[in-house]
N, C-alpha and C positions, 0 to 999 in steps of 0.2 A: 504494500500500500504506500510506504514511504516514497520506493525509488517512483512509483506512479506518479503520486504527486507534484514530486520533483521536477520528473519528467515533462508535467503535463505545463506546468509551470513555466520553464525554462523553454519548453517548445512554443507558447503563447507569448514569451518576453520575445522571443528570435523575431517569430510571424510579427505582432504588432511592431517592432521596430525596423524593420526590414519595410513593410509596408509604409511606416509613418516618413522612413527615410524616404523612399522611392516616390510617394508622394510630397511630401515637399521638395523634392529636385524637380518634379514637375511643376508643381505650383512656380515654381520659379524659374522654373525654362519661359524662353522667349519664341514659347511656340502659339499664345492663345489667339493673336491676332486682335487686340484690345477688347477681346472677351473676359471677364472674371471668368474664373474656374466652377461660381455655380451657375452662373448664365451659360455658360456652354454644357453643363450637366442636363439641365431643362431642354437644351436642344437635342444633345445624343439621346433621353429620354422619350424625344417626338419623334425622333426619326424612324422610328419601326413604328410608328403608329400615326396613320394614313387619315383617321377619322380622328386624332387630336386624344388628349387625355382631360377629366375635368381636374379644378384646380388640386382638390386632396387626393389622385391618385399619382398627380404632379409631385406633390408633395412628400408623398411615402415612397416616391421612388429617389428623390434627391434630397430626403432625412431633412424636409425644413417643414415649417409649422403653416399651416392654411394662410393665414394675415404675411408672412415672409413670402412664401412661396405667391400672392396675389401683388403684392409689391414688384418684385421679382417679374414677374410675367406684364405687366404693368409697363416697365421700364424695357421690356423687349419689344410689347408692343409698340411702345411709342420708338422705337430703333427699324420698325419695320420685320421684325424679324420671326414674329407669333401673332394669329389671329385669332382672333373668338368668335366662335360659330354655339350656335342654339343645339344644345343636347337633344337630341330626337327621343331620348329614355324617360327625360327630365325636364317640364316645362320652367323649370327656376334654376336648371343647372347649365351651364355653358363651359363649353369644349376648347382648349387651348391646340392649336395643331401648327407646323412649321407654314412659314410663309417659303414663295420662293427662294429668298432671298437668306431666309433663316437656313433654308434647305443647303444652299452654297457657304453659310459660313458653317454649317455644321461640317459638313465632307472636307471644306477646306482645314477647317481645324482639325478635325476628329484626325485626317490624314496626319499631320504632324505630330498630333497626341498618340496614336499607332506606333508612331516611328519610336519616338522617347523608348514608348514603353517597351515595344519591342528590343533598343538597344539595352535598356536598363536590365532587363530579364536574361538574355542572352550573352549580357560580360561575365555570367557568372556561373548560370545553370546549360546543362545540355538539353537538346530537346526532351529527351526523354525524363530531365525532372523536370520541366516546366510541364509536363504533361502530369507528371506525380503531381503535382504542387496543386496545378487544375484540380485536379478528379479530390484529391486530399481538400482541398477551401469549397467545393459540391459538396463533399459528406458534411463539413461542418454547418453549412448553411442548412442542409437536410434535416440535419436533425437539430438544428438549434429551436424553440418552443417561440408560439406565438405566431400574432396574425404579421406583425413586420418582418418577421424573419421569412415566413411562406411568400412573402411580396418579393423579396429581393428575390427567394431562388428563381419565381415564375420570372423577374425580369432575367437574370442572368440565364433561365433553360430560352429566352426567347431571344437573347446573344448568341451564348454557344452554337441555337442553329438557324446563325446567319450562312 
């Protein structure tokens, strides 16, 4: 039980700092194109999603609060770069989806944010751990409890099969 703990411990210190590094070398790469890093999150968030997302499923997908994430979306709209269309499910609910134009700064960035990541993963692991690494950050998300954890795996299984 002891070396368990231990283990479990020391393998969660590795992953969160490894990840918090790897993220902030991004955050601070000069790759967003005068995007913030969560205005470009709300876009890679629309891009798989043709018919737009409403505000709190916006929100649980990019870990911000309803009133942030409306802000947020708010400040893109007026950028041109997200529209608001009438929910067809919901006559008091309205749908955030990419505009053209949101559509070209996602691809143009997302391309760049790809490359990082791709270089970051790649100076270190072979293919075949960054494939461990995947399938190992799937099981935890799997089994992690609650309705935000099943949120992220559905967005991440609707990644994987891009």
């Amino acid at each position: 039980m002891t070396t368990d703990f231990r283990l479990a411990n020391e393998a969660w210190e590795a992953y969160y700092r490894a990840q918090a590094a790897i993220a902030r070398e991004l955050t601070d790469a000069d790759i967003w194109g005068g995007l913030p890093t969560r205005e470009y999150a709300v876009l890679y968030a629309l891009s798989t999603e043709p018919e737009g997302l409403r505000i709190t499923e916006l929100g649980e997908d990019v870990l911000l609060t309803q009133p942030g994430m409306s802000r947020l979306c708010a400040r893109l709209e007026a950028r041109g770069l997200v529209e608001r269309s009438d929910d067809a499910d919901d006559a008091r609910a309205f749908r955030i989806r990419l505009t053209p134009e949101g559509t070209r700064a996602q691809r143009r960035v997302g391309l760049a944010v790809a490359q990082h990541v791709t270089d970051a993963m790649t100076r270190a692991l072979s293919p075949e751990q960054i494939e461990t690494l995947r399938d190992l950050s799937v099981a935890l998300l799997a089994a992690a409890p609650g309705t935000a954890a099943a949120l992220q795996l559905k967005n991440l299984e609707r990644t994987l099969s891009r």
